[in-house]
N, C-alpha and C positions, 0 to 999 in steps of 0.2 A: 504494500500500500504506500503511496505516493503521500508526501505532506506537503500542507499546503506553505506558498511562506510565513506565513504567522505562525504554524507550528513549528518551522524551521528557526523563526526569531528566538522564538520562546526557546526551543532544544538549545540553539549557542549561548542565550543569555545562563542560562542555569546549569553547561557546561561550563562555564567561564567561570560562576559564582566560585569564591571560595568561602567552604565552610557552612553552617546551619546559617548563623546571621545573615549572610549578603543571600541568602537561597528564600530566607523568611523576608527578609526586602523586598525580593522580586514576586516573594506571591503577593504580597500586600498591594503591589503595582498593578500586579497582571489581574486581581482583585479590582483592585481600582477599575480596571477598562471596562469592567461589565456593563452592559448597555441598563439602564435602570428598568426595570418593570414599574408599571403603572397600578397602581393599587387594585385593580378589576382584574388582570392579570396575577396576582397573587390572591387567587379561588381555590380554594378546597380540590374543586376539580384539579389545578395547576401545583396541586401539593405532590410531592414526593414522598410517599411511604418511606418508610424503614432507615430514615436518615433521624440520628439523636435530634439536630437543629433544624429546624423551619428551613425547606427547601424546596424551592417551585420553579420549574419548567415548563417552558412553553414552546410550540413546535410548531412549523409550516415547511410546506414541500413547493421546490420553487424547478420547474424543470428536471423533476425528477431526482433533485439535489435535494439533505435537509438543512433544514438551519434551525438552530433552536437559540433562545433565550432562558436565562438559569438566574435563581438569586437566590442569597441565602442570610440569614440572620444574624453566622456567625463568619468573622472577619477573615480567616484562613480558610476555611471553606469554601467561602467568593474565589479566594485564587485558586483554590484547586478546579473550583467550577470551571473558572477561568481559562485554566489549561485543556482542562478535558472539551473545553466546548471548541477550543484552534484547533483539536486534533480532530474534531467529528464534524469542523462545519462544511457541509458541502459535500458529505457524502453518501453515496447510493446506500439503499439500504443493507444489501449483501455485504456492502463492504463494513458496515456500522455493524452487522450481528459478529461480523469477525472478529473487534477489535481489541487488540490484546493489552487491556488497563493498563495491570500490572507490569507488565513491557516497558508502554509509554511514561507511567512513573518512572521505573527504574531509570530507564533514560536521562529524565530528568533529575535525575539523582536525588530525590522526595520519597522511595521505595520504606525508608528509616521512618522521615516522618507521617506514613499512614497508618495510625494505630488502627488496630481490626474495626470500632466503632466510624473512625471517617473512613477506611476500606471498603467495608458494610454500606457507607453512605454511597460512596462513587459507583460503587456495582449496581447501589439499588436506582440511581439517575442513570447510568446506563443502562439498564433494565428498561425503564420508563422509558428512554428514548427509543430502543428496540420494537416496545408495543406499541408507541406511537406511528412510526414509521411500518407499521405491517398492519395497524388497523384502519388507514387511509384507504 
Protein backbone atom coordinates (compact mmCIF):
# COMPACT_ATOMS: atom_id res chain seq x y z
CA UNK A 1 0.00 0.00 0.00
CA UNK A 2 1.04 3.22 -1.21
CA UNK A 3 1.20 6.57 1.35
CA UNK A 4 -0.10 9.25 0.67
CA UNK A 5 2.26 12.45 1.40
CA UNK A 6 0.98 13.55 4.58
CA UNK A 7 1.55 10.05 5.64
CA UNK A 8 4.95 10.22 4.24
CA UNK A 9 5.23 13.84 6.26
CA UNK A 10 4.14 12.51 9.30
CA UNK A 11 6.50 8.94 8.89
CA UNK A 12 9.83 11.50 8.52
CA UNK A 13 8.75 13.81 11.09
CA UNK A 14 8.51 11.11 13.86
CA UNK A 15 11.51 9.28 12.24
CA UNK A 16 13.52 12.27 12.97
CA UNK A 17 11.89 12.89 16.54
CA UNK A 18 14.30 12.14 19.17
CA UNK A 19 13.10 10.41 22.13
CA UNK A 20 9.34 10.26 23.93
CA UNK A 21 9.30 14.25 24.38
CA UNK A 22 9.81 15.71 20.73
CA UNK A 23 7.43 12.39 19.59
CA UNK A 24 4.62 13.73 22.33
CA UNK A 25 5.25 17.39 20.44
CA UNK A 26 4.55 16.00 17.30
CA UNK A 27 1.36 14.34 18.30
CA UNK A 28 0.04 17.25 20.01
CA UNK A 29 0.75 19.00 16.52
CA UNK A 30 -0.52 16.45 14.37
CA UNK A 31 -3.44 16.67 17.02
CA UNK A 32 -3.72 20.10 16.46
CA UNK A 33 -4.48 19.64 12.48
CA UNK A 34 -7.64 17.80 13.01
CA UNK A 35 -10.30 19.44 11.17
CA UNK A 36 -12.89 20.49 14.12
CA UNK A 37 -16.30 18.66 14.10
CA UNK A 38 -19.38 20.65 14.57
CA UNK A 39 -21.32 19.92 17.60
CA UNK A 40 -24.30 17.94 15.31
CA UNK A 41 -21.59 15.90 14.13
CA UNK A 42 -20.40 14.76 17.49
CA UNK A 43 -24.16 12.35 17.76
CA UNK A 44 -24.25 9.33 19.52
CA UNK A 45 -24.64 7.90 16.02
CA UNK A 46 -20.80 9.44 15.21
CA UNK A 47 -19.61 7.86 18.61
CA UNK A 48 -17.12 5.33 18.65
CA UNK A 49 -17.77 2.34 20.97
CA UNK A 50 -15.00 0.64 22.84
CA UNK A 51 -12.68 3.78 23.18
CA UNK A 52 -12.18 4.77 27.22
CA UNK A 53 -12.43 8.76 25.82
CA UNK A 54 -15.24 10.30 23.92
CA UNK A 55 -14.41 9.57 20.29
CA UNK A 56 -16.51 10.31 17.07
CA UNK A 57 -16.08 9.65 13.54
CA UNK A 58 -17.45 10.73 10.77
CA UNK A 59 -17.29 9.39 7.10
CA UNK A 60 -18.15 10.17 3.38
CA UNK A 61 -17.08 8.25 0.03
CA UNK A 62 -15.90 10.61 -2.51
CA UNK A 63 -15.05 8.69 -5.88
CA UNK A 64 -14.92 5.65 -4.41
CA UNK A 65 -12.05 7.00 -2.02
CA UNK A 66 -12.96 7.41 1.87
CA UNK A 67 -12.36 10.27 3.85
CA UNK A 68 -13.24 10.50 7.38
CA UNK A 69 -13.37 13.14 10.02
CA UNK A 70 -12.36 11.94 13.83
CA UNK A 71 -12.26 13.94 17.34
CA UNK A 72 -11.79 13.15 20.50
CA UNK A 73 -11.91 14.49 24.12
CA UNK A 74 -8.75 13.51 25.11
CA UNK A 75 -5.55 15.48 23.89
CA UNK A 76 -3.15 12.47 22.75
CA UNK A 77 -5.62 10.73 21.33
CA UNK A 78 -6.49 13.65 18.72
CA UNK A 79 -2.92 12.97 17.44
CA UNK A 80 -3.09 9.60 17.37
CA UNK A 81 -6.41 10.15 15.52
CA UNK A 82 -4.42 12.36 13.75
CA UNK A 83 -2.11 9.95 12.35
CA UNK A 84 -4.27 7.08 11.61
CA UNK A 85 -6.75 9.32 9.63
CA UNK A 86 -3.04 10.57 6.98
CA UNK A 87 -2.77 6.82 6.70
CA UNK A 88 -6.41 6.00 5.78
CA UNK A 89 -7.53 9.05 3.88
CA UNK A 90 -8.37 8.29 0.42
CA UNK A 91 -8.41 4.92 0.58
CA UNK A 92 -10.52 2.01 -1.24
CA UNK A 93 -12.16 0.16 0.99
CA UNK A 94 -10.16 -3.34 0.31
CA UNK A 95 -7.25 -1.47 0.83
CA UNK A 96 -8.76 0.14 4.40
CA UNK A 97 -9.90 -3.66 5.64
CA UNK A 98 -6.17 -4.53 5.08
CA UNK A 99 -4.43 -2.06 7.05
CA UNK A 100 -1.80 -3.07 9.27
CA UNK A 101 -2.33 -0.57 12.64
CA UNK A 102 0.09 -1.93 14.54
CA UNK A 103 2.60 -1.79 11.49
CA UNK A 104 1.88 1.83 10.99
CA UNK A 105 2.59 2.66 14.64
CA UNK A 106 5.43 0.96 14.85
CA UNK A 107 6.80 2.85 12.01
CA UNK A 108 6.03 5.74 13.68
CA UNK A 109 7.95 4.68 16.55
CA UNK A 110 4.59 5.21 19.02
CA UNK A 111 4.21 1.03 19.16
CA UNK A 112 5.70 1.80 23.28
CA UNK A 113 3.32 4.45 23.74
CA UNK A 114 -0.07 2.54 22.97
CA UNK A 115 -1.15 1.04 26.13
CA UNK A 116 -3.61 -1.98 25.23
CA UNK A 117 -6.66 0.66 26.59
CA UNK A 118 -5.61 3.47 23.41
CA UNK A 119 -4.75 0.18 21.25
CA UNK A 120 -8.29 -1.00 22.02
CA UNK A 121 -9.28 2.42 21.12
CA UNK A 122 -7.51 2.67 17.44
CA UNK A 123 -8.72 -0.86 16.59
CA UNK A 124 -12.18 -0.11 17.60
CA UNK A 125 -12.03 3.44 15.10
CA UNK A 126 -10.70 1.20 12.63
CA UNK A 127 -13.29 -1.07 13.07
CA UNK A 128 -15.98 1.65 12.71
CA UNK A 129 -14.21 2.83 9.62
CA UNK A 130 -14.36 -0.65 8.09
CA UNK A 131 -18.38 -0.83 8.78
CA UNK A 132 -18.69 2.28 7.42
CA UNK A 133 -17.04 1.86 4.32
CA UNK A 134 -18.89 -1.64 3.40
CA UNK A 135 -22.29 -0.43 4.68
CA UNK A 136 -22.43 2.35 1.88
Amino acid sequence: MSLSNEAREALEAFQQARGWEQRARLLMQWGDRLAALDEAEKSEDNRVHGCESLVWLVAFEDNGQWRFKASSDARLLRGLLALLLVRVQGLPSAELAELDLPGWFAELGLERQLSPSRSNGLHAVLRRMGELATAS
